[in-house]
C-alpha positions as CSV (number, residue, x, y, z in Angstrom):
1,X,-66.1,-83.4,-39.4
2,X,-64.1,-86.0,-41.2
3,X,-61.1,-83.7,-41.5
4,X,-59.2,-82.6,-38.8
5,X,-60.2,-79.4,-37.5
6,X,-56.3,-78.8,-37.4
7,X,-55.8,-78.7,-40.7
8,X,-59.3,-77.4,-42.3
9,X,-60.4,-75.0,-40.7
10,X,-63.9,-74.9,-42.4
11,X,-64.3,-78.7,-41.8
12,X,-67.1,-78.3,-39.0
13,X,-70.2,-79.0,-40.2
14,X,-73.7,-78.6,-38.3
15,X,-77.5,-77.9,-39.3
16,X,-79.1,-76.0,-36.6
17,X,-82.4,-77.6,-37.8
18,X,-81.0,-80.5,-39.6
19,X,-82.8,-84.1,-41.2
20,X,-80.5,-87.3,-41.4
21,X,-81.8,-90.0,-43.2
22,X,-81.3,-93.3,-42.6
23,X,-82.1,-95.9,-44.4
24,X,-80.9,-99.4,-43.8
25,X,-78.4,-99.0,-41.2
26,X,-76.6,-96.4,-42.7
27,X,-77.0,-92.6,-43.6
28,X,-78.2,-92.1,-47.1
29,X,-78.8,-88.2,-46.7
30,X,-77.9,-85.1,-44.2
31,X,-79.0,-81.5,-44.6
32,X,-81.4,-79.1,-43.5
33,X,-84.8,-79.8,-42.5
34,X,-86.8,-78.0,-45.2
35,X,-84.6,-78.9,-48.3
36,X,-83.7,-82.7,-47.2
37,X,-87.1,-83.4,-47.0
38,X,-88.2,-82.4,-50.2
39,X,-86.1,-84.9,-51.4
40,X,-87.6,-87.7,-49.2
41,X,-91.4,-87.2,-49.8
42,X,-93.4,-89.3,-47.5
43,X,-90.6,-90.5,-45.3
44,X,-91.3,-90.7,-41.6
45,X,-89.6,-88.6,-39.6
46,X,-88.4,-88.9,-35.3
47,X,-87.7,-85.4,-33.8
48,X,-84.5,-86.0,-31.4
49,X,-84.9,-84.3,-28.4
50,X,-80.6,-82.5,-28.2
51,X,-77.5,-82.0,-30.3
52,X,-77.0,-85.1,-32.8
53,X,-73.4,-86.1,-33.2
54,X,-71.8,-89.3,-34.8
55,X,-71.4,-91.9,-32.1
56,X,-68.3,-91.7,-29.5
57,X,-65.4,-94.1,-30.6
58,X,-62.9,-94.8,-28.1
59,X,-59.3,-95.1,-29.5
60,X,-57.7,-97.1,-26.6
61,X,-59.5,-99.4,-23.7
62,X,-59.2,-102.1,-21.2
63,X,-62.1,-104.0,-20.8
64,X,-61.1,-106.7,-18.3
65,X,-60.0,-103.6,-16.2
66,X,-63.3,-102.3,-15.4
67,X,-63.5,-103.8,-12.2
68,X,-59.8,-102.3,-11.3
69,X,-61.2,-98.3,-11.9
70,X,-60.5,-96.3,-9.2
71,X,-57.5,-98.5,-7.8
72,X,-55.4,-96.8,-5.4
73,X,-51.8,-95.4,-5.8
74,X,-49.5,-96.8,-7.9
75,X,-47.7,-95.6,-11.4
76,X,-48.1,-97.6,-14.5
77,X,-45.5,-100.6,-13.4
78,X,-46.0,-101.0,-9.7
79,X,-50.2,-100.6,-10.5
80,X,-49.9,-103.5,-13.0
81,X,-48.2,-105.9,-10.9
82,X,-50.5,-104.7,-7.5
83,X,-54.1,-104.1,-9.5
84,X,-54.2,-105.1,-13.3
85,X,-52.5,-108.4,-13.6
86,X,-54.2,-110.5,-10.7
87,X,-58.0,-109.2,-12.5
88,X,-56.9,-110.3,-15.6
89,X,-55.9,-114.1,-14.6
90,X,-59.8,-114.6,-14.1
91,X,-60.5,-114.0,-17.8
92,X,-59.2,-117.7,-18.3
93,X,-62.7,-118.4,-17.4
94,X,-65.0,-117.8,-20.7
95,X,-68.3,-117.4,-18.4
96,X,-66.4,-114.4,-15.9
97,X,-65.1,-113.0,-19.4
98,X,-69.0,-112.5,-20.6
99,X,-70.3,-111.0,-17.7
100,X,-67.3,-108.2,-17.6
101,X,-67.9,-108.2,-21.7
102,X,-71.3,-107.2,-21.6
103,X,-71.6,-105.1,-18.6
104,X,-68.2,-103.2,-20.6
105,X,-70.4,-103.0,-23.6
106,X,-73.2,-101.4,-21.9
107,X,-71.7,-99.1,-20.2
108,X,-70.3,-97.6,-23.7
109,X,-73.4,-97.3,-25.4
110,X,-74.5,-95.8,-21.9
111,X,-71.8,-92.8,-22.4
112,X,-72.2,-93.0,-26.2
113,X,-69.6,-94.8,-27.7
114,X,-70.5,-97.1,-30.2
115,X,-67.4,-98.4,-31.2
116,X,-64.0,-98.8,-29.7
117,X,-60.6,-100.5,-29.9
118,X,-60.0,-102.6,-27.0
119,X,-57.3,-104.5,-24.9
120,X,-58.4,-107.7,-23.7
121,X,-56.4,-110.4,-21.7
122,X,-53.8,-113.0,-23.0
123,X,-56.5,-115.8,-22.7
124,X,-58.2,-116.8,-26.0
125,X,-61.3,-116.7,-24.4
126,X,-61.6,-113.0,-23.5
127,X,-61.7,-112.3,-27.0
128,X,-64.2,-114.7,-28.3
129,X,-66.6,-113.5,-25.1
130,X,-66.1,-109.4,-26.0
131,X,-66.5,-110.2,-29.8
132,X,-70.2,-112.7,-28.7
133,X,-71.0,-109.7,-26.8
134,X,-70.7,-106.8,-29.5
135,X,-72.0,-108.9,-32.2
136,X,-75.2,-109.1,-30.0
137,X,-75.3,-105.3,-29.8
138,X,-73.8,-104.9,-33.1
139,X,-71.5,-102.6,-32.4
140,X,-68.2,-102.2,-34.4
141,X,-65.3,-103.8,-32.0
142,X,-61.8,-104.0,-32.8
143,X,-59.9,-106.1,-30.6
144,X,-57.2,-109.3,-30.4
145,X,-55.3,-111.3,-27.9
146,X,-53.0,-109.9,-26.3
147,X,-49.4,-111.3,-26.4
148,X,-47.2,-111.4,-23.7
149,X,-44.8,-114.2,-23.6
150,X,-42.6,-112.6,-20.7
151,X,-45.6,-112.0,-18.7
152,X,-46.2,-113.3,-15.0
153,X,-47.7,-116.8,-14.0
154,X,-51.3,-117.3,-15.5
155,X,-50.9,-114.5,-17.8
156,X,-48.1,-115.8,-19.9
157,X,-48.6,-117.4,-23.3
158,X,-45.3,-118.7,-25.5
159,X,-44.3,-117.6,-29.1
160,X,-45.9,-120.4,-30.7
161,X,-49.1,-120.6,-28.6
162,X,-49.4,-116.7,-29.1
163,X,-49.4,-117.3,-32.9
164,X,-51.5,-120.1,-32.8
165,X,-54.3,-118.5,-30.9
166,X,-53.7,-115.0,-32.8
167,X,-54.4,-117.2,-36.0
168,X,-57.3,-119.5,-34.9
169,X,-59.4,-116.3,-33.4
170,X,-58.7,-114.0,-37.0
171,X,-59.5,-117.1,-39.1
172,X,-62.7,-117.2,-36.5
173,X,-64.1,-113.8,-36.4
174,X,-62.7,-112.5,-40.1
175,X,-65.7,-110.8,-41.6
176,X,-68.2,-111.3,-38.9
177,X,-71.1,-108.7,-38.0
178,X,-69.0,-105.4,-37.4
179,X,-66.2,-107.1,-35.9
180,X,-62.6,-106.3,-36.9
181,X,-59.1,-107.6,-35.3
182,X,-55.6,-106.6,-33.8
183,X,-52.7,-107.6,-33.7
184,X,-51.4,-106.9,-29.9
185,X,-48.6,-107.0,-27.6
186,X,-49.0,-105.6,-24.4
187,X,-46.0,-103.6,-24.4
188,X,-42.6,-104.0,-25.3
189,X,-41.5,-105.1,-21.8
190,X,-44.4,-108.3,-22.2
191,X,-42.7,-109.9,-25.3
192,X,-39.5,-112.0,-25.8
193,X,-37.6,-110.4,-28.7
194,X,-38.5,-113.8,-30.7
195,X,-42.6,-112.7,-30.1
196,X,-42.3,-108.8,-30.7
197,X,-41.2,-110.3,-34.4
198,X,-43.5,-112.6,-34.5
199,X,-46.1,-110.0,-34.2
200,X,-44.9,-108.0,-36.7
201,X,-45.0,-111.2,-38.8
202,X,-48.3,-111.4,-38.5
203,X,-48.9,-107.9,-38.7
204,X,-47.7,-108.3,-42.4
205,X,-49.5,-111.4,-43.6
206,X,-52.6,-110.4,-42.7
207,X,-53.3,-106.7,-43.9
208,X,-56.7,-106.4,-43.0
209,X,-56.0,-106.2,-39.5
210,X,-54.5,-103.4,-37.0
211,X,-51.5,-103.5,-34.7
212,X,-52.4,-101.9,-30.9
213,X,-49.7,-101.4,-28.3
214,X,-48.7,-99.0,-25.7
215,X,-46.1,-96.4,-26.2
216,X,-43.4,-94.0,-24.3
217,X,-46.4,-93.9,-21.0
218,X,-44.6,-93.5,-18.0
219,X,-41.2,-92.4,-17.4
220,X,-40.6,-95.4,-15.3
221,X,-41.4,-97.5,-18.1
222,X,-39.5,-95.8,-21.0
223,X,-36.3,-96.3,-18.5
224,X,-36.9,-100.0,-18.4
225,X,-37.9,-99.9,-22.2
226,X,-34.5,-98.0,-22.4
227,X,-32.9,-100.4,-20.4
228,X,-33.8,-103.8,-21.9
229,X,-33.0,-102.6,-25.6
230,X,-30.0,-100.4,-25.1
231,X,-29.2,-100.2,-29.0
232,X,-32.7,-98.8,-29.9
233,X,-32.7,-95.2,-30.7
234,X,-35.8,-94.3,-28.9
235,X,-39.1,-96.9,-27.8
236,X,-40.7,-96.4,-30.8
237,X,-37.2,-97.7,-32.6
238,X,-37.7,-101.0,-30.2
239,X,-41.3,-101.3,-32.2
240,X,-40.0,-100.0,-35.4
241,X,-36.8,-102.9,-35.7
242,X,-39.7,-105.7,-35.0
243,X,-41.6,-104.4,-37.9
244,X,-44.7,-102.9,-36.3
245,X,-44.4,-99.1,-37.4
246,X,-46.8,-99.0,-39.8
247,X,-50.3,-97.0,-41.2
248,X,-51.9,-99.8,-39.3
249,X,-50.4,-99.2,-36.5
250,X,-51.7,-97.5,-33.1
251,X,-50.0,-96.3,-30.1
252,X,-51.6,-95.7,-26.9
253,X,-49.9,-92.6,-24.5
254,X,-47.2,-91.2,-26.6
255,X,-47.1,-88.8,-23.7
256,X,-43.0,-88.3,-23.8
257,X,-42.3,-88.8,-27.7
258,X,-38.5,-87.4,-29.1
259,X,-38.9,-85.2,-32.2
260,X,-37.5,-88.4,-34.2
261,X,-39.9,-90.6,-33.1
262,X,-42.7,-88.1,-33.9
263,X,-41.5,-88.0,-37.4
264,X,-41.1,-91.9,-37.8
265,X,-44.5,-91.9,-36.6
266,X,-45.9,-89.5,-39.4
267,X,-43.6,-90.6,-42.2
268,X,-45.2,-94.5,-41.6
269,X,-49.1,-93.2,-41.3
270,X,-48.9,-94.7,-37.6
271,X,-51.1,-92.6,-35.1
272,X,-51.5,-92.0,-31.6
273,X,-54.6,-92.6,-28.9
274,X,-54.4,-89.7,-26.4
275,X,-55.7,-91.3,-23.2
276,X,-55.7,-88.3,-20.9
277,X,-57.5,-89.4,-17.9
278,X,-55.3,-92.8,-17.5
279,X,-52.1,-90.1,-17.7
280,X,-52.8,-88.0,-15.4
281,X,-53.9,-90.5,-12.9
282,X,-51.0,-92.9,-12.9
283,X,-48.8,-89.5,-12.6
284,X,-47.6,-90.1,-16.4
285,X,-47.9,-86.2,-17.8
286,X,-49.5,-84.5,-20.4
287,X,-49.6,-85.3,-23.9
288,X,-47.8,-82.6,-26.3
289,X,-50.4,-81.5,-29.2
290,X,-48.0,-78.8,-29.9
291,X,-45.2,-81.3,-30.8
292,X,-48.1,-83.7,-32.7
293,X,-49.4,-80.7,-34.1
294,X,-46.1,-79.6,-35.7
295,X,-45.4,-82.7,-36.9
296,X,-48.8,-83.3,-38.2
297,X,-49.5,-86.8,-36.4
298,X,-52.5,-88.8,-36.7
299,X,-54.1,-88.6,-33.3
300,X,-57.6,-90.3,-31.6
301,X,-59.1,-90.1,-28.4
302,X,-59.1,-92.9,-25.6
303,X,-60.4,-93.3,-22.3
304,X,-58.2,-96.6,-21.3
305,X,-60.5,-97.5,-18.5
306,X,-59.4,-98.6,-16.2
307,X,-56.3,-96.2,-15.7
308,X,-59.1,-94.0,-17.3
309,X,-61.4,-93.0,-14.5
310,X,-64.5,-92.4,-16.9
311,X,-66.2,-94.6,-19.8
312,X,-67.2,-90.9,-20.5
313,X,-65.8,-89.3,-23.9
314,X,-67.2,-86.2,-23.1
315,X,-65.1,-86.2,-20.2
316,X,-62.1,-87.5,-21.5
317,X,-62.4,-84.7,-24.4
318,X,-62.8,-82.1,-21.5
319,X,-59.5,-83.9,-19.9
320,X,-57.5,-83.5,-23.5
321,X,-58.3,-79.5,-23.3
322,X,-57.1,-79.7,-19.7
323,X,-54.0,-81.3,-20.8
324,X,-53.2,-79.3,-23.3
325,X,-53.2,-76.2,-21.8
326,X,-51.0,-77.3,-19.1
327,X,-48.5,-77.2,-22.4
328,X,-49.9,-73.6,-23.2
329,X,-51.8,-75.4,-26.1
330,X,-55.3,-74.3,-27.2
331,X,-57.7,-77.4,-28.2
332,X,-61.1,-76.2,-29.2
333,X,-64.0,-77.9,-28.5
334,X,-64.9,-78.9,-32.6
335,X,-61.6,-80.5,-32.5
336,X,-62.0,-82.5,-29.6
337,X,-65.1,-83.9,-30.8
338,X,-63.2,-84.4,-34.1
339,X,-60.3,-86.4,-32.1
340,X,-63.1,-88.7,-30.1
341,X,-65.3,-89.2,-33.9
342,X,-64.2,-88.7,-37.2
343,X,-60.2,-88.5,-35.2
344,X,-60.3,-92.0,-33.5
345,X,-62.3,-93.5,-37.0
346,X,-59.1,-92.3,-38.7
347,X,-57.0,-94.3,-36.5
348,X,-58.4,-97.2,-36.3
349,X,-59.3,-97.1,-40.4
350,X,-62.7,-97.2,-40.2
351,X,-63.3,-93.3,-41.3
352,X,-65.2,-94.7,-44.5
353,X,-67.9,-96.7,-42.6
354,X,-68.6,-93.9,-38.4
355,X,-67.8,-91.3,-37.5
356,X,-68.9,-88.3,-39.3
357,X,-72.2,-89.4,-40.7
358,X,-71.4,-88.8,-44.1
359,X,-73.9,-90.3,-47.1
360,X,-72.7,-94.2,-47.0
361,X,-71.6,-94.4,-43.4
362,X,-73.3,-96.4,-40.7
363,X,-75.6,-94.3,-38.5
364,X,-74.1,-94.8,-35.3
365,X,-75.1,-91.6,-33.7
366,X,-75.6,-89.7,-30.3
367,X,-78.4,-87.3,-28.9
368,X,-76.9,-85.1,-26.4
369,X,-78.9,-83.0,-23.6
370,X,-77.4,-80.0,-23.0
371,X,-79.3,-79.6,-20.2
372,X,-78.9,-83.3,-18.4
373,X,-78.0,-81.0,-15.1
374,X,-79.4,-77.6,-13.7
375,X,-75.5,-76.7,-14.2
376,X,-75.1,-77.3,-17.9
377,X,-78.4,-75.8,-18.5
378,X,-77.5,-72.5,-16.9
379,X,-74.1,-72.5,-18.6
380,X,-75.1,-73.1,-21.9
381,X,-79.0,-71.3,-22.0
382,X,-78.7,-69.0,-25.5
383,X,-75.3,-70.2,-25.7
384,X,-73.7,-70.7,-29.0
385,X,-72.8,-74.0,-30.5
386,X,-69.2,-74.3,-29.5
387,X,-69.8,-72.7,-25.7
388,X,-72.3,-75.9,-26.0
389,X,-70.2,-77.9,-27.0
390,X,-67.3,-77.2,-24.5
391,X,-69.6,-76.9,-21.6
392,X,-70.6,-80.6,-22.2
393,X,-67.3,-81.5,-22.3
394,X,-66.1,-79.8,-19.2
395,X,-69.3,-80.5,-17.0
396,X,-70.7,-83.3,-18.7
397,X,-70.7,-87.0,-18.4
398,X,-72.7,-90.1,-19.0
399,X,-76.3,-87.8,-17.8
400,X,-75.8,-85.4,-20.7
401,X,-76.5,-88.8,-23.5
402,X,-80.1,-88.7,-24.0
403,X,-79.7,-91.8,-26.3
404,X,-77.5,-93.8,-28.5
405,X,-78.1,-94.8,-31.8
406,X,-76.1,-98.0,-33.1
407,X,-77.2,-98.6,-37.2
408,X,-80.0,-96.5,-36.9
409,X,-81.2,-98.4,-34.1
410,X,-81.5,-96.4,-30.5
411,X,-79.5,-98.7,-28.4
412,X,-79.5,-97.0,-25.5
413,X,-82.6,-94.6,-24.2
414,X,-81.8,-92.4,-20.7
415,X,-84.8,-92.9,-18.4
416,X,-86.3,-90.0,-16.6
């Protein structure tokens, strides 16, 4: 699907007996069985034990916070200061930073996402030992240091070391293995005025890269937002005035978004990560797909461990439904697999190269079991493709990937 559901209707796409070819790394045919392999005399061929999809790709996610899942009760300010913040001041130390990298990494091709745009800490460091860790597994990582100049003690950088690191670690990972980078401040709260530009700055001189930041979250958080820049519209006008409103641009939450800000957000190509687990369990809300839908926003799919209480898309895409029903909205289950595929590639502007396994693309893929449990095998016994589909997204988790394919190469195998 690497249109949106939403907006073509015919865009789902599946081969009930289907060949994908890959060749190299990448997918050089798709079809069904009988006619694709006519074309491909000869070629040797794996039978894949479940329903093949393009590999998870998670829009929004904290990897220093997976050891702070599951922390107890606190919204998004107070649970930063009491949980987040005194995990992340060990990332100063390169050797805790690869330990947390890799068992982060492993746990996504473990759920099967294969690639993912990620928070890590303000410390130099944390980047160089997540990006070490995906080029091993060659997965395709976006990520960058996070800025925060107004941060507390030990997580604090200043404008010009912010810049200098943000330069030294593009100029160091530009073009490596599948690797790309971000420009990011935390929030607007974490940056002086003087860095929120700065990041913008560097937003615009190097247009290869992304911009990732959070957006209009918690309530508690807009009013602060509200009250530190008292002559900005809205908090996406706080973002906008810095200069990082752009088609390169994504926002993380966007659970309480004015009309105006939803139509800034279309009119600059900038998109949204719905992160539906994270919001309902810091007691943010529910996104609003019927406000995004009328206004035709770019949208992905995130887990943000470790607000996030799964590293499971599946789950989270079960969540999104969840959510958006609790606004009378319908989300089927073809376009929440768009949103955490094709929908999140989108966002991040990688569509060309996953997420839909079109001829050219990389063959990250997944093999899902729809009957990992007795459950999901009762639910969905002669059931048709979307009942399938939306069972494994409300009852399944990590046990329903049978393995995970990273350029052609299974990277992950689910022992009996």
């Amino acid at each position: 699907m690497p249109q949106d559901p939403r907006d073509a209707p015919d865009a789902v796409c599946h081969e009930p007996d289907g060949l994908l070819v890959v060749e190299d790394g990448r997918v050089v045919a798709r079809g069904a069985y009988e006619t694709t392999l006519r074309s491909f005399p000869g070629v040797a061929v794996e039978k894949l034990p479940g329903l093949v999809v393009p590999g998870f790709i998670d829009a929004h996610v904290h990897y220093p916070q997976t050891d702070c899942i599951a922390s107890y009760g606190e919204q998004l300010l107070d649970w930063l200061d009491t949980h987040i913040f005194p995990a992340e001041k060990a990332f100063a130390d390169k050797d805790h930073a690869a330990e947390v990298a890799a068992f982060f990494l492993d746990e996504l091709l473990r759920n099967g996402t294969t690639s993912a745009l990620v928070y890590p800490t303000v410390h130099e460091a944390s980047v160089d030992a997540l990006f070490e860790a995906a080029l091993e597994r060659d997965m395709r990582i976006v990520s960058g240091k996070v800025l925060m100049d107004r941060g507390p003690e030990g997580l604090a950088d200043t404008l010009a070391s912010g810049r200098a690191a943000t330069e030294a670690l593009i100029r160091r990972w530009r073009g490596r293995g599948r690797l790309g980078y971000a420009v990011t401040p935390r929030f607007a709260l974490a940056s002086s005025d003087a860095q929120l530009a700065d990041a913008g700055a560097l937003l615009s001189e190097h247009p290869e890269v992304l911009m990732h930041t959070h957006l209009s979250e918690n309530i508690h958080e807009i009013a602060a937002v509200a009250a530190r820049f008292p002559d900005s519209t809205d908090y996406l006008d706080v973002y906008d005035r810095f200069g990082l409103v752009t088609a390169r641009s994504v926002f993380a939450h966007g659970v309480h978004l004015s009309d105006r800000a939803c139509s800034r957000l279309r009119s600059s190509g900038a998109g949204v990560a719905v992160c539906p687990s994270s919001n309902l369990f810091l007691g943010s809300g529910h996104f609003d797909f019927g406000q995004a839908d009328r206004h035709g926003l770019r949208l992905g799919l995130g887990t943000d461990i470790g607000a996030g209480t799964s590293f499971s898309m599946l789950q989270t895409a079960g969540l999104a439904y969840q959510a958006a029903l609790a606004r009378e909205d319908r989300l089927d289950p073809f376009r929440a697999l768009y949103l955490a595929t094709a929908g999140s590639a989108g966002l991040l502007r990688i569509g060309d190269r996953v997420g839909s396994l079109q001829p050219g693309q990389e063959a990250d893929f997944v093999v899902l079991d729809c009957a990992a449990t007795p459950l999901l095998a009762r639910r969905t016994a002669n059931a048709d493709l979307a009942t399938r589909l939306f069972a494994l997204q409300i009852l399944g988790d990590e046990r329903a990937i049978a393995r995970t394919y990273v350029m052609g190469r299974c990277a992950w195998k689910r022992t009996p």
